[in-house]
C-alpha positions in Angstrom: 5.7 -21.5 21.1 5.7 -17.9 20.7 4.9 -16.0 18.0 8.2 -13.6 18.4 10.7 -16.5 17.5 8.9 -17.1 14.6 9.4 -14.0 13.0 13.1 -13.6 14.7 13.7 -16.7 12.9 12.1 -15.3 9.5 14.0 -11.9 9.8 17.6 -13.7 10.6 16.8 -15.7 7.2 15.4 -12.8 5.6 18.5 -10.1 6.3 21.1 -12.8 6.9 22.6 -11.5 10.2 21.4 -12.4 13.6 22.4 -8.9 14.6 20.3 -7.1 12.1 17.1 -9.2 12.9 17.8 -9.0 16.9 17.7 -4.8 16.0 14.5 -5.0 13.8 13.2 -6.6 16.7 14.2 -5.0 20.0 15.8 -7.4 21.4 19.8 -8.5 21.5 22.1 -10.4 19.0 22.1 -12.9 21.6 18.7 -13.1 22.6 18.0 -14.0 18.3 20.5 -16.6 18.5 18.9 -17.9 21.9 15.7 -18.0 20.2 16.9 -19.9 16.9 18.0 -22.1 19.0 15.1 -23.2 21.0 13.3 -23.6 17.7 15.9 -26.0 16.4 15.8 -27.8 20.0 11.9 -28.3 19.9 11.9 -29.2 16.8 15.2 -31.8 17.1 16.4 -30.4 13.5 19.2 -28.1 12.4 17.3 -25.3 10.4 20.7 -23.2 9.9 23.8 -24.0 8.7 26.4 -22.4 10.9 29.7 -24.1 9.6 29.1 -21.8 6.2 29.6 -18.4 6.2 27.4 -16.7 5.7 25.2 -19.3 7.6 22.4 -21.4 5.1 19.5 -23.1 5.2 19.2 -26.7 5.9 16.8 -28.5 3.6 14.9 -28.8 6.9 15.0 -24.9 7.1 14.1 -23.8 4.1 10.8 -26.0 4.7 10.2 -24.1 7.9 11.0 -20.9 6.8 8.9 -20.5 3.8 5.4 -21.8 6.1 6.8 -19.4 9.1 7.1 -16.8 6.4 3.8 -17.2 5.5 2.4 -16.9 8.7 3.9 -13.8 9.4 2.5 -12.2 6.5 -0.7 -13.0 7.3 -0.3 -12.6 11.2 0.9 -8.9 10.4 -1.8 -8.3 8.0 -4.4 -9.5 10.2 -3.0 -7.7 13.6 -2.9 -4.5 11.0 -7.0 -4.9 9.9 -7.9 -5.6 13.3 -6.2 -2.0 14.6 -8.0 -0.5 11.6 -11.2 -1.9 12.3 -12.1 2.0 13.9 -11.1 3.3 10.8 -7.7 4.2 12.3 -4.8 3.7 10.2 -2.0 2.5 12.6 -0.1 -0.4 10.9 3.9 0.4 9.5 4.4 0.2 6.2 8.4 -0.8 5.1 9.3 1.1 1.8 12.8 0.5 -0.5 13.3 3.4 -3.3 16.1 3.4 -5.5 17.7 6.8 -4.6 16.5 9.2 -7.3 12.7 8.7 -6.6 13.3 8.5 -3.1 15.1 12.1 -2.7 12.3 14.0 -5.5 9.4 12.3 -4.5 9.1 10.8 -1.3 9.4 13.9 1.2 5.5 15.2 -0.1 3.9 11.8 0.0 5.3 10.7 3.3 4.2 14.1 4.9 0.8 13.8 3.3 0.2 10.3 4.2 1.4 10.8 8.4 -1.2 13.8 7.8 -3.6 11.8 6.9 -3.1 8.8 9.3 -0.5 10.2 12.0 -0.4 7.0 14.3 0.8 5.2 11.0 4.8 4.3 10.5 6.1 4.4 7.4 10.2 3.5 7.3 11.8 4.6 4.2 14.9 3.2 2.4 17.3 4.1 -0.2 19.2 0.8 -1.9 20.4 0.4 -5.7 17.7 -0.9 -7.7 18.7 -4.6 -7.1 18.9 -4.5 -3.6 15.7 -3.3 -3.7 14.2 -5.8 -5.8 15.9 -8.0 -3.4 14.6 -6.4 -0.3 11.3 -7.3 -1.7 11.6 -10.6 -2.7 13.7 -11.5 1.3 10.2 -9.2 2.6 12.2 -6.8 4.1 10.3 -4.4 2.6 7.0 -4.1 1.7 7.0 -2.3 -1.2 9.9 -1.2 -3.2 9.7 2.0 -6.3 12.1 1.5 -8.7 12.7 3.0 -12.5 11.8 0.5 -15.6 9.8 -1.8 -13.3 9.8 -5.6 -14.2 7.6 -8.1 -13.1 8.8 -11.5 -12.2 7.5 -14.9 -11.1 8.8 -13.4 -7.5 7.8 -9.9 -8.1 4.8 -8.2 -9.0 5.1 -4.9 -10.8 2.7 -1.9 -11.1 3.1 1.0 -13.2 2.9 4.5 -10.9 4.2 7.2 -13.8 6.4 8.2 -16.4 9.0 11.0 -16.4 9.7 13.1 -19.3 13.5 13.2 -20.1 15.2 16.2 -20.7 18.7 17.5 -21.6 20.5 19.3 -18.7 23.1 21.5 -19.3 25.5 24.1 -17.9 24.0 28.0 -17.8 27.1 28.5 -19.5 26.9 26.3 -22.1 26.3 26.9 -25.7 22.9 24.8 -26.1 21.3 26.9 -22.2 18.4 28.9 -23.8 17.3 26.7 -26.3 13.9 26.4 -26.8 13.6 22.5 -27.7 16.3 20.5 -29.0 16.3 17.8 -31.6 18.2 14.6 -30.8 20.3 14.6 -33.9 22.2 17.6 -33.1 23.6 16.0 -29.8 26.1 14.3 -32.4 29.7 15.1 -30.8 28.2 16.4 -27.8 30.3 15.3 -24.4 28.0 13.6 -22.1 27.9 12.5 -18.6 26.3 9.1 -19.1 24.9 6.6 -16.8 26.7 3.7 -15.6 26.8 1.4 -18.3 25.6 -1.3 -16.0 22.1 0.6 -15.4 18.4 0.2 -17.5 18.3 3.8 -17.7 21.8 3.8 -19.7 20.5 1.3 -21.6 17.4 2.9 -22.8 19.3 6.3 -23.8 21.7 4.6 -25.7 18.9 2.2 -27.8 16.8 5.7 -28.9 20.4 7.4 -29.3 21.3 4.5 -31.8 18.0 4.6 -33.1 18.2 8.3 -34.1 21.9 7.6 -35.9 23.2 10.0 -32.3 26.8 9.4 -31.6 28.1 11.3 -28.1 31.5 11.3 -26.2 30.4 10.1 -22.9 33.1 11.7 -21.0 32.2 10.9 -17.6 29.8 8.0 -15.6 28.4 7.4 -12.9 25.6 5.3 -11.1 23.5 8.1 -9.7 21.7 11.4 -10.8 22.9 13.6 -7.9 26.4 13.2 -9.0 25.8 13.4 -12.5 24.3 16.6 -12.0 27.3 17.8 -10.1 29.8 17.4 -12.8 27.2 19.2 -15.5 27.6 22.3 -13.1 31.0 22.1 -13.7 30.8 22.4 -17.6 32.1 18.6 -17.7 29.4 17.8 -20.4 25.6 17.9 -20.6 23.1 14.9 -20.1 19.6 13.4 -20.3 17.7 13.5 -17.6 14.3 12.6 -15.8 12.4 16.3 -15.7 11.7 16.1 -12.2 15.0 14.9 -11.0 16.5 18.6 -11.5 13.6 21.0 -11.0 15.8 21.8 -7.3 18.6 23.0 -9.5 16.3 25.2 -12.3 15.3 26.8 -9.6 18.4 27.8 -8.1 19.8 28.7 -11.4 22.5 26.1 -11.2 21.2 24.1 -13.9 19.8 25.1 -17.4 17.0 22.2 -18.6 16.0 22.2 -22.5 12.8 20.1 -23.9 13.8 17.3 -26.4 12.0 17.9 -29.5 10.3 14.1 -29.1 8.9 12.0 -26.9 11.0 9.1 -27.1 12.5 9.2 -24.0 10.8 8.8 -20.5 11.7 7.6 -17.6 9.1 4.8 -16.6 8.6 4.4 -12.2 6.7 1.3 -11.0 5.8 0.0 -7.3 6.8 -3.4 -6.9 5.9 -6.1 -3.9 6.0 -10.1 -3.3 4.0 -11.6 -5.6 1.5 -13.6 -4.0 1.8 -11.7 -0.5 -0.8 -10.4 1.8 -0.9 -6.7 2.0 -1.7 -4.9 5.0 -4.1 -1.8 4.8 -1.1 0.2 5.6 0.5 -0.6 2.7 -2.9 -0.9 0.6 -2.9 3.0 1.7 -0.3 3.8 1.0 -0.4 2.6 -2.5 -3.6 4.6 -3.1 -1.5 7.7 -2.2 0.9 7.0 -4.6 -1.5 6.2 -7.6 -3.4 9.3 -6.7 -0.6 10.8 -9.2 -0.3 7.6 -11.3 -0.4 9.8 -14.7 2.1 10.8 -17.2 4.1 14.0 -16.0 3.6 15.4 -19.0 6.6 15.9 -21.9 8.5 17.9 -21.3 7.6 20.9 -23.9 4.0 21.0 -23.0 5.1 21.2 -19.2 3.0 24.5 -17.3 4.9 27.9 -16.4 7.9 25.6 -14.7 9.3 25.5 -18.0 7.2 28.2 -19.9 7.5 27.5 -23.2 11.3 26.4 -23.5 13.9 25.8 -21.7 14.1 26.7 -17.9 16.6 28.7 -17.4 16.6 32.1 -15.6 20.2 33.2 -15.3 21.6 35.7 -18.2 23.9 33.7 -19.7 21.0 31.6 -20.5 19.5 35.1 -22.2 22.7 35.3 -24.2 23.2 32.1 -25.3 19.5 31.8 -26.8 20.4 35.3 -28.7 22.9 34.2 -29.9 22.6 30.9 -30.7 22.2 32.0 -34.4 25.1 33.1 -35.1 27.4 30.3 -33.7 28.6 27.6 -34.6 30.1 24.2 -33.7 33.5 26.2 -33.1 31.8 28.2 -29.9 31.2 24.6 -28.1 35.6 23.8 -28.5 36.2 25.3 -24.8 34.1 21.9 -23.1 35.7 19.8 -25.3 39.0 19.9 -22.9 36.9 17.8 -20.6 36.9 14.8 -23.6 40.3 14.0 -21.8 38.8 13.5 -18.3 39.2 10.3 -16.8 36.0 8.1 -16.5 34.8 8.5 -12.9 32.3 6.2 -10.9 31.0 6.9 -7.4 29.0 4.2 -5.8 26.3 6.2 -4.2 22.8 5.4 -5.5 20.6 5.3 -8.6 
């Protein structure tokens, strides 16, 4: 029997569709369902259940396909240790990130690591942080990154870093200049929240609630990137992961103020099968990630990116921190129109 169907068979089960397992491997939607179904003919058993749709598992399949799942893993992990025997990284490694770590962090590390090992293959991902955690668990990835990283009796979690929040705001706004900000005097503020659906959400509101904070949240939405659109328009302000908007400080689009505590961080984690062999592209590749497994610092003890308050270049920054003194909650009335704006979600990423 060849090896081939074998994992044809695992990658049908695993992605649920003949058509994407015959593309991951080369071969035609009908040449996956040809081989399916010489497996089922030599073995005289139905392993999929084609009168449901989406197609199951017969109890005789699910038998098959967590031993032929198994000796995948350890077929692929052993075909990558034997190419690596001359030292020579040349395995593929499959990565899943939800969307903010993948578009801030990934760019640098995947450069680095084809630098260091260019006959490696590294296919990157962007999925909501449950299809990632799904991805894992169905092994269509080897390794997922995800925010607030949980382990499970599927999934094995490992700590990577941990983002200092900050609050973002419009260079026109009243708070751009600040040199720190206490979390108190975000009462009243109009926010551009998370989803209310997401960890992250949940986290900000617990520490909000746990420093007597009451904001509008005006707007919300499931991703960073469009959060951070709307606070260019003056919508509202937000908390954010540092990292996640150094782009924008530097194009003077964005104004970034330290929080005044450390409360708030935003926790990343690599997560993969529990109990799965790991090739030594992947165990590579998750040394080049925990090279820079340390705190990124808080945020008001970051180096000259934010000097010693908030990062903000443009003059109305200049203005605002001048004359911050001798304003009050009256000079903030002109965002408050946007307290009327309809709730928005756009389902891009996380």
């Amino acid at each position: 029997m060849h090896f081939k169907s074998l994992k044809v068979f695992c990658d049908v089960v695993g992605w649920g569709s003949f058509s994407r397992a015959a593309e991951e491997n080369e071969i035609s939607q009908s040449g996956a369902s040809q081989m399916v179904n010489q497996l089922e003919t030599r073995l005289g058993v139905k392993l999929l259940d084609r009168s449901k749709r989406p197609f199951a598992l017969t109890p005789e399949g699910e038998a098959y396909y967590e031993g032929c799942r198994k000796l995948v893993q350890r077929y692929n992990a052993l075909e990558d240790q034997v190419k690596t025997l001359h030292e020579e990284v040349s395995g593929r490694v499959r990565v899943v990130s939800i969307y903010s770590v993948g578009l801030h962090h990934m760019s640098r590390y995947m450069q680095q690591f084809l630098g260091d090992y260019p006959k490696a293959n590294v296919r990157l991902e962007y999925q909501h942080p449950h299809k990632v955690y799904l991805a894992v668990e169905k092994d269509q990835a080897d390794i997922g990154l995800v925010s607030y990283p949980r382990s499970s009796r599927a999934i094995e979690a490992i700590p990577w870093r941990e983002e200092p929040m900050v609050l973002v705001c419009s260079p026109a706004h009243r708070l751009a200049g600040r040199d720190r900000i206490h979390l108190p005097e975000l009462s009243g503020e109009n926010v551009i929240g998370f989803d209310a659906d997401l960890t992250i959400r949940h986290e900000i509101d617990r520490v909000l609630a746990e420093n007597n904070v009451e904001v509008r949240v005006v707007m919300e939405f499931d991703n960073i990137e469009t959060i951070k659109r709307a606070i260019e328009i003056n919508a509202g302000v937000a908390l954010l992961p540092e990292p996640t908007v150094r782009r924008e400080i530097e194009a003077q689009s964005l104004c970034s103020v330290p929080l005044a505590t450390d409360e708030l961080v935003r926790p990343l984690g690599i997560i993969h099968r529990r109990g799965k062999e790991l090739g030594i592209t992947t165990r590579r590749f998750i040394e080049l990630l925990q090279t820079e497994r340390t705190t990124v610092g808080h945020a008001s003890a970051l180096g000259p990116a934010l000097g010693s308050g908030a990062d903000c270049t443009r003059p109305e920054c200049a203005t605002a921190e001048n004359g911050s003194a001798s304003r009050d909650r009256a000079g903030g009335q002109s965002e408050q129109g946007h307290a009327s704006a309809r709730k928005q979600k756009q389902t891009v990423g996380s």
